[in-house]
N, C-alpha and C positions, 0 to 999 in steps of 0.2 A: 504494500500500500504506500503510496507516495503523499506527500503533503505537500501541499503549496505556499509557499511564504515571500510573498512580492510586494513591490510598493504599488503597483496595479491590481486595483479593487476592483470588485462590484458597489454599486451605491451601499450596499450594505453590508460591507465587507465580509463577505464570504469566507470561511477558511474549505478548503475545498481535500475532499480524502477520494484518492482513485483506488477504484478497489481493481488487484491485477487478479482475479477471478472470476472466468465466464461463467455467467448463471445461465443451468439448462433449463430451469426452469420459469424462463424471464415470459416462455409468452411472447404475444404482440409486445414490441417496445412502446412507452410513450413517447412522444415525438421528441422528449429533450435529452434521450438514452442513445449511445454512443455504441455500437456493439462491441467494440472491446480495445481494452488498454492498448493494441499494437496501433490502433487507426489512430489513437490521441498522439500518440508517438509519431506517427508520421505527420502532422500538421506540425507546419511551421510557424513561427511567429505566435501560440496558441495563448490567448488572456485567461485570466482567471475568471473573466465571466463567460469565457466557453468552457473553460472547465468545468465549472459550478456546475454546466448541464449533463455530469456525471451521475451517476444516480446514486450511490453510498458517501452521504458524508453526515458529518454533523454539525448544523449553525446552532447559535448563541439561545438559549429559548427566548427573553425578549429583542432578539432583533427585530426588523418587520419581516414580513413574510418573503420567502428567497423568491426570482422570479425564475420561470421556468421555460423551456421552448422561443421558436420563431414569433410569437405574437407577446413574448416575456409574462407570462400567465403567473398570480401568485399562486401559493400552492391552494389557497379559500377556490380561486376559480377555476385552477382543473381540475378538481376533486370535483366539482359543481360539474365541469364540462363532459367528466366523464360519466358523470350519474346519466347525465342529460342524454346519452348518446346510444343509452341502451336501445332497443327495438323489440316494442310487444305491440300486437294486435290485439283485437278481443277473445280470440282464440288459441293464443302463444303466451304460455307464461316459461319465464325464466327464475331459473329461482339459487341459489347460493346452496354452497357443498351445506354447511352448519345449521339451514333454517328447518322453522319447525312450519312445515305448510298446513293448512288448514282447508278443507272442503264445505259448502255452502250448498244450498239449494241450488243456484244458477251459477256459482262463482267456485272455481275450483281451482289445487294448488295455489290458494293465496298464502301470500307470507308479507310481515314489514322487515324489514333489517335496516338497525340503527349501523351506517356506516361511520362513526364518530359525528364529532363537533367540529367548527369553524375553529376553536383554539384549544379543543381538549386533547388530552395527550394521555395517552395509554402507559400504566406503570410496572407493570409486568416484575415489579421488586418483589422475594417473601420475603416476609415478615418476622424476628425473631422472636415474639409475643406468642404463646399457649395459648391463650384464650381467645387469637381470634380466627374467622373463619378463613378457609383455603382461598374465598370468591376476593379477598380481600388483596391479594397478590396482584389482581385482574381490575384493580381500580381504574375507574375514568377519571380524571381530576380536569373537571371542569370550570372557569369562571364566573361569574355571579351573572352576568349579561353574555350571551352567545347565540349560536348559530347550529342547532341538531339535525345534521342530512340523515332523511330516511329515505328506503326507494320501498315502491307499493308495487306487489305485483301479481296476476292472477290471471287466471285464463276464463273466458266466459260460456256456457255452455248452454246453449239456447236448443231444446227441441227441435223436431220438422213440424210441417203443418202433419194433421193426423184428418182422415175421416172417415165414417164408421157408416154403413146403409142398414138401415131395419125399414121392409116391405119397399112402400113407394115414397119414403125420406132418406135424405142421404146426410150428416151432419159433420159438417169440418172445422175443425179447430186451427188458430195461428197462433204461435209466439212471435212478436216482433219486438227485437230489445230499440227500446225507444233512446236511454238515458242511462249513464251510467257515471255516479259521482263517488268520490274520494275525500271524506273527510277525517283530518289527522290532527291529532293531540297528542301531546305532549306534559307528561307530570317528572318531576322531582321532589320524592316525598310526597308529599299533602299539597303540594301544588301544581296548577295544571296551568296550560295554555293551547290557543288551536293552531292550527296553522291558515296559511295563505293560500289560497286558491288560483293564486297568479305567479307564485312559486313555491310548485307544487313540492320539490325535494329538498324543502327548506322549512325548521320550524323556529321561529325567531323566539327566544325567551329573554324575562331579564327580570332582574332584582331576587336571582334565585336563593332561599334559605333554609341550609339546613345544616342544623348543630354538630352534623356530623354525621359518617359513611351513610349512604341511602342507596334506592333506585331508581335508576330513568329508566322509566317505559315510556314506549311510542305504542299508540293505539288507531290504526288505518280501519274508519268502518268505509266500507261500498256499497252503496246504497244499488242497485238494478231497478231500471222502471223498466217493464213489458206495457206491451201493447196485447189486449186480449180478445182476439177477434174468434165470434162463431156467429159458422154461415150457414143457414138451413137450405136445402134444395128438395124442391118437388117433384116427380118424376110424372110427366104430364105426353102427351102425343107428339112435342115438340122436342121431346128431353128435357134434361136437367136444367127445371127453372128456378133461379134463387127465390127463395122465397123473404125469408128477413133475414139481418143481419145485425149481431149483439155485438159490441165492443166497450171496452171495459180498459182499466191502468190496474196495473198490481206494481208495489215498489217492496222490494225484499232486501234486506240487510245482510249483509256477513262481516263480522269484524276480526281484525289480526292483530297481532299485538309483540311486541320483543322490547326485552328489560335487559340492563347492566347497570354494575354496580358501581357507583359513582360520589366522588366528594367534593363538593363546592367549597373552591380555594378560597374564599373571599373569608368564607366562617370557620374557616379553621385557624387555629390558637395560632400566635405569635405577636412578642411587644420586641422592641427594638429599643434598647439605650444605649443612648451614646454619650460618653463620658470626653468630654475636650481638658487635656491636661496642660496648661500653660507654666512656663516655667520662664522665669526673667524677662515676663512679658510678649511671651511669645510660642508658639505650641509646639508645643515637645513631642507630645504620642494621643492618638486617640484610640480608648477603645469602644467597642462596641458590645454590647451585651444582647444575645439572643434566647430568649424564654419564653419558653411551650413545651409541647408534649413530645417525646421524641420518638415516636410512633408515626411512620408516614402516611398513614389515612388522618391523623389528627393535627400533623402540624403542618404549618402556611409554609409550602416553598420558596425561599427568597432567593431572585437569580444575579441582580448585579445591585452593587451600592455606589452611586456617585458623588464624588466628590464639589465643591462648589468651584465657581468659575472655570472648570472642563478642567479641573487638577487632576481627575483620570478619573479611572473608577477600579471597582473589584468583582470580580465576576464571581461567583460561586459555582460548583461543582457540576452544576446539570447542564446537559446539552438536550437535542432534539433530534433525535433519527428519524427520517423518512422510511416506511417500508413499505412492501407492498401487502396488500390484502386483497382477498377474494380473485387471487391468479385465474379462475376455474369458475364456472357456473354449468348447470345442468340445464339445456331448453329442450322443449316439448314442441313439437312441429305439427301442425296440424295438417290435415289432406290440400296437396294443391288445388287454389280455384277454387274452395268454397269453406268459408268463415265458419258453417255449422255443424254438428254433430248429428250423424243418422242411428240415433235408436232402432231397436226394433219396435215388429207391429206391438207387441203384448204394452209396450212402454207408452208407445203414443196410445194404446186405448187407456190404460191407468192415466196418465196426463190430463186425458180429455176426460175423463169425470171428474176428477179434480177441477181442471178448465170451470165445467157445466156448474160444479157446485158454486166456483167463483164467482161467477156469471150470474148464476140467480140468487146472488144475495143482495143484486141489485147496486146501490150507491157505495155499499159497505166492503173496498178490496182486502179488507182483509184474509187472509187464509192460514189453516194450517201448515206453516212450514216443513213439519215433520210427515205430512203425507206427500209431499213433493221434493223432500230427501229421499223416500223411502221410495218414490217413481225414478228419478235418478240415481241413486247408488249401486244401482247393478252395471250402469255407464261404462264401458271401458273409457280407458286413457286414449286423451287425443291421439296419440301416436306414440310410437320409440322414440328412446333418450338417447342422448348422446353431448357427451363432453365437448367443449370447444372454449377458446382463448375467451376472455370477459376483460373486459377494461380494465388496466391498470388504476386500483384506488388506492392512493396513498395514504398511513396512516402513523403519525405521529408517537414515537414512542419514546418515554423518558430513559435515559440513558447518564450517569454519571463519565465525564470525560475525567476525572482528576481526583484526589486525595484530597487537597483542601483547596480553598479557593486562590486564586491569582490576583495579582495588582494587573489591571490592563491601561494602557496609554498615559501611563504617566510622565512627565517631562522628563527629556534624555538631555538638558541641557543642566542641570543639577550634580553639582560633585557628589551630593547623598540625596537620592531619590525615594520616595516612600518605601518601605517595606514593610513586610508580612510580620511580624517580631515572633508573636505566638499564635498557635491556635488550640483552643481547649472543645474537641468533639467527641461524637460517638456514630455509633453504627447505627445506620438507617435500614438496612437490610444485610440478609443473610447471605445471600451473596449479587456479582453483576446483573446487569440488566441480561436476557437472552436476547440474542440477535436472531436474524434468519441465519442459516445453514450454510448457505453461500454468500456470506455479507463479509467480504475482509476485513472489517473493525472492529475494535476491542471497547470493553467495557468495564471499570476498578469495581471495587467495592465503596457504595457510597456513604460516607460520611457526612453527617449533620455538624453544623457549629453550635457552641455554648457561648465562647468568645473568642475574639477577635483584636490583637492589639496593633495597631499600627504605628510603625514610627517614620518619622522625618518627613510627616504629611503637612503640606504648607495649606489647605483648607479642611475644614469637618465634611463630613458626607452631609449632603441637602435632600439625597433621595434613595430609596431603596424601592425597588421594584423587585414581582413575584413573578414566577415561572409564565404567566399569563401577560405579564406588561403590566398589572394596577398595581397600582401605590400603596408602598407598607405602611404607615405612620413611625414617624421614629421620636424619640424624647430626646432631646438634648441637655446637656448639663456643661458648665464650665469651672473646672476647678483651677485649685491653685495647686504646685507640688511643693511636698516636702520632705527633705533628705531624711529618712531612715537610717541607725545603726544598730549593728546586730551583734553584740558583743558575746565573748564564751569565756569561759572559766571552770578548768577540771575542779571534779572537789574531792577524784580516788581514782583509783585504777578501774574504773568501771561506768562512771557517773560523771555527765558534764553538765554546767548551766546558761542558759542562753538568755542573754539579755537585748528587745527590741523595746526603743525608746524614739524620738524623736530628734533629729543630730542639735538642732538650736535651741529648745527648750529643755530638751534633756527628759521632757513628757514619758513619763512610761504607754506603750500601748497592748492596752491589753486584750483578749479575747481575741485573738490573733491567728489564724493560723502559720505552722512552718512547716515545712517539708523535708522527710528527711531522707538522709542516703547514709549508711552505714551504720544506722539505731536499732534499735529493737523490735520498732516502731517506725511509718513509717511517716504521721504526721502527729504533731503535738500543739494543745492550743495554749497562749501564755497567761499568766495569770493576773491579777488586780496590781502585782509590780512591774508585768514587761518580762516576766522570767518563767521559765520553761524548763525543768530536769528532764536528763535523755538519757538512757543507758546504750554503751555500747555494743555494736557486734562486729565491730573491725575498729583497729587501729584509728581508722580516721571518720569523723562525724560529721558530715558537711549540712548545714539548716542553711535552707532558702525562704527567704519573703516576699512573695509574688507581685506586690502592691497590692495598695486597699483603697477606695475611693471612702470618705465620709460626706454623704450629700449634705448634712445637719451644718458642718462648718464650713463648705464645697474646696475640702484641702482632699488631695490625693497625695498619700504616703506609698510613696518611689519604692522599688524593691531592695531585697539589699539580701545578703550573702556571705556567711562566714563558714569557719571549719573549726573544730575541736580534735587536734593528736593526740594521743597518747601514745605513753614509754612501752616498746616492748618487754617483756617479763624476763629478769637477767641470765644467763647461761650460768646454770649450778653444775660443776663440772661432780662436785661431790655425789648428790644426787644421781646423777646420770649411774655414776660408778656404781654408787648402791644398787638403784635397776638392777643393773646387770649383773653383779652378785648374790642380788636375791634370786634371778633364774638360773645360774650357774648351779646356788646350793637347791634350787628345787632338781636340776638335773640330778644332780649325784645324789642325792636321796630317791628319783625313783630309779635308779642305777642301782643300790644298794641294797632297797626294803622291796620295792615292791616286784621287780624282776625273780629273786629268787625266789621268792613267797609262791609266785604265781607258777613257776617250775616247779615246787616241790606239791602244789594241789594238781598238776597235770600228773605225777607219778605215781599218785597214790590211784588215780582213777583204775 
């Protein structure tokens, strides 16, 4: 895999990863797919905004959306373009390997399938938590306002005309599909929304709330309006004369429906503080403080923090893979040259009492739908199945690019430029994100931050933004610093004491933590005087103090760092002699007693 690192961007600077792995399973390509690393190789003079048009990389998750293909499509409108492009009739349904289809009176194999969100991204992390569910690995993590593509699809299965002679009447029946409408909703949790009828593969929602892990369902009903025509004929010296003619509307329902499991980023936990340390007037280190829950169905993703006046920024750990989904679909073909289905005779005469009863209930269309399943369910399938290429849908998937986060764009004209000082994290999952099979890039194990300390930053962060693009809130605080010492004093061969006080007042501080390395122990907290006893477990005791901010006086006490040796224990040459005298004379006493003791009870046996 190659990476590209130039001073020729995209408008949105792309980092661009060519995967050197033909996919056999790529299908029709989308139009902005290259078929393989040797053709990239041969262009000359090639930009990184023809590269981008690679298909395996990872961009920033709030950058704006990459653009794609000859017409530069964002990835919101080919996702859109390619829903658009499917092809059904009313007799042709298509339908995806995973869905659960459903049969209808007149509507048959329907299915919805949620193909993602406008800005939802699929999280495919476990989870290290027991207690919660496997579906939770499979989270969608959605925005509070977005964009859910669902496709509707089903095939329609309209009867033939039927007509039946008893003596000198002859009576026929018609189905004619007059109307056939698609209404679709949209819930997360306890709340719902419809969708648009003008864009049909789009469900617009917004101000979504929920406390925490839920599910989106999409629910597609199909309303069929028939046409219900009976024609009597009388069998007279002329032939078959119409006699009258009933017609009638029946509108019959089928709904679908498909649910995932999903967490609105907006309401999940996370506060932000930021601690501004000023030292002789001027800022020294900032840190930043992050707190929530450290379970990633619970806590708000934060992807980049900006610094103010474009003093750079910091990106956190997550990235955004594009992949593919739904490579494959299964269509159903119906007979060339004709839209309808030929039952047999037993079915069109069942139909047509049903028809008759419809009929003569006069204004009232309602019917029993379960005696007009039970007339079609003996139905065969329109026709044989068969596999074939389905539009490439791309689908968003979160991905850890790094261990901890990065300083990005910071000024290279600075003798000491920002940096990363600490970070205090944990595990967000159990292991990387999975890629596809044939995707030549890698994925870490992702870690969460706790804190964050920055040095030699010449402004505070003014923004923090979430995997989504909206805005974190952050608290600011501005302190003063103040020198810390950390004094030690053995008080035995075993015991040392640690004194943290304040370098100018001389202030003891207590309630403290230290940290230790070579103790017993491996943090200690100091008490009402600034002193802390530590036993050892090596020669040497080194106590660190991390800094502490106090917001009550707004002073932040600077870290500070000492060590306690001790004497190693003197070489007793006497001793040692003894040692080994005492196992000399334990040798020749059992040389003497128990050797021959032990010979004279084998003799006697």
């Amino acid at each position: 895999m190659a990476t590209m690192s130039t001073a020729e961007t995209t408008a949105n600077e792309t980092d661009v990863f060519i995967s050197d792995k033909p996919d056999p399973k790529a299908g029709e390509h989308p139009p902005f797919v290259l078929p393989d690393l040797v053709e990239v190789n041969e262009e000359e003079n090639i930009s990184v905004a023809e590269l981008s048009q690679i298909r395996d990389f990872y961009y920033s998750t709030t950058q704006p959306p990459y653009q794609v293909g000859s017409d530069q499509q964002t990835l919101n409108e080919y996702r859109l373009e390619q829903l658009e492009s499917i092809e059904r009739n009313e007799s042709t349904s298509l339908w995806f390997p995973d869905s659960d289809r459903s049969n209808g009176t007149f509507v048959e194999d329907a299915h919805i399938t949620i193909l993602g969100s406008e800005k939802g991204t699929q999280t495919h992390l476990e989870s290290d938590a027991d207690d919660q569910d496997d579906t939770e690995s499979e989270l969608l993590l959605v925005p509070e306002d977005g964009t859910v593509f669902a496709y509707v699809d089903y095939t329609t299965r309209i009867p033939e005309g039927t007509c039946t002679t008893t003596n000198a009447t002859r009576t026929c029946l018609n189905v004619t599909l007059l109307d056939q409408e698609v209404d679709r909703t949209l819930e997360i949790g306890s709340q719902s929304w419809s969708g648009d009828s003008e864009t049909p593969h789009e469900i617009d929602y917004a101000d979504a709330d929920a406390s925490g892990p839920t599910t989106m369902e999409v629910e597609a009903t199909i309303t069929t309006t028939l046409a219900l025509e009976e024609s009597i004929y009388e069998l007279d010296d002329s032939g078959w004369g119409e006699d009258t003619t009933d017609t009638d509307t029946l509108n019959i329902s089928h709904t679908v429906q498909d649910e995932a499991p999903v967490a609105v980023t907006t309401n999940q936990e996370l506060s932000i503080d930021q601690t501004v340390v000023e030292s002789n007037g001027s800022l020294d280190r900032i840190i930043l403080e992050f707190d929530g829950p450290e379970t990633l169905q619970d806590r708000r993703l934060w992807s980049t923090a900006t610094f103010a006046e474009d003093a750079g920024k910091i990106e956190n750990i997550w990235g955004v893979y594009s992949q593919r989904q739904y490579e494959t679909a299964t269509r159903g073909h119906p007979p060339e040259d004709n839209l309808t289905i030929s039952p047999d005779q037993n079915m069109f005469n069942e139909t047509g009492s049903v028809l008759n009863e419809t009929l003569s209930a006069g204004n009232d269309t309602s019917t029993d739908e379960s005696i007009l399943n039970e007339t079609l369910e003996q139905q065969p399938l329109a026709s044989e199945t068969h596999q074939e290429a389905f539009p490439n849908v791309l689908e968003k998937q979160l991905a850890a690019q790094r261990d901890t986060p990065t300083l990005e764009g910071e000024p290279t004209n600075l003798a000491n430029p920002p940096e990363l000082a600490s970070s205090d994290s944990f595990s967000v999952a159990s292991e990387p994100a999975p890629l596809d099979e044939n995707v030549n890039l890698s994925s870490v194990n992702p870690r969460g931050q706790n804190t964050l300390i920055i040095k030699n930053a010449e402004q505070p962060v003014t923004e923090v933004r979430d995997i989504h693009d909206d805005p974190i809130p952050v608290s600011t605080q501005t302190v003063q610093e103040r020198d810390v010492q950390l004094e030690t004093e053995t008080l035995n061969d075993t015991h040392a004491q640690f004194h943290l006080f304040e370098e100018d007042s001389g202030e003891a501080l207590a309630d403290e933590t230290l940290w230790l390395h070579g103790a017993a122990q491996g943090q200690v907290t100091t008490d009402s005087d600034g002193t802390a006893v530590v036993e050892r477990s090596d020669l040497y005791v080194r106590a660190s103090f991390t800094g502490e901010t106090d917001p009550a006086e707004e002073v932040y006490y600077s870290p500070a760092e000492t060590e306690a040796t001790f004497q190693p224990e003197a070489f007793n040459i006497y001793q040692l002699l003894m040692s080994f005298t005492g196992a000399f004379v334990s040798i020749i006493a059992f040389v003497i007693l128990y050797i021959p003791f032990a010979y004279m009870r084998g003799a006697n046996k």
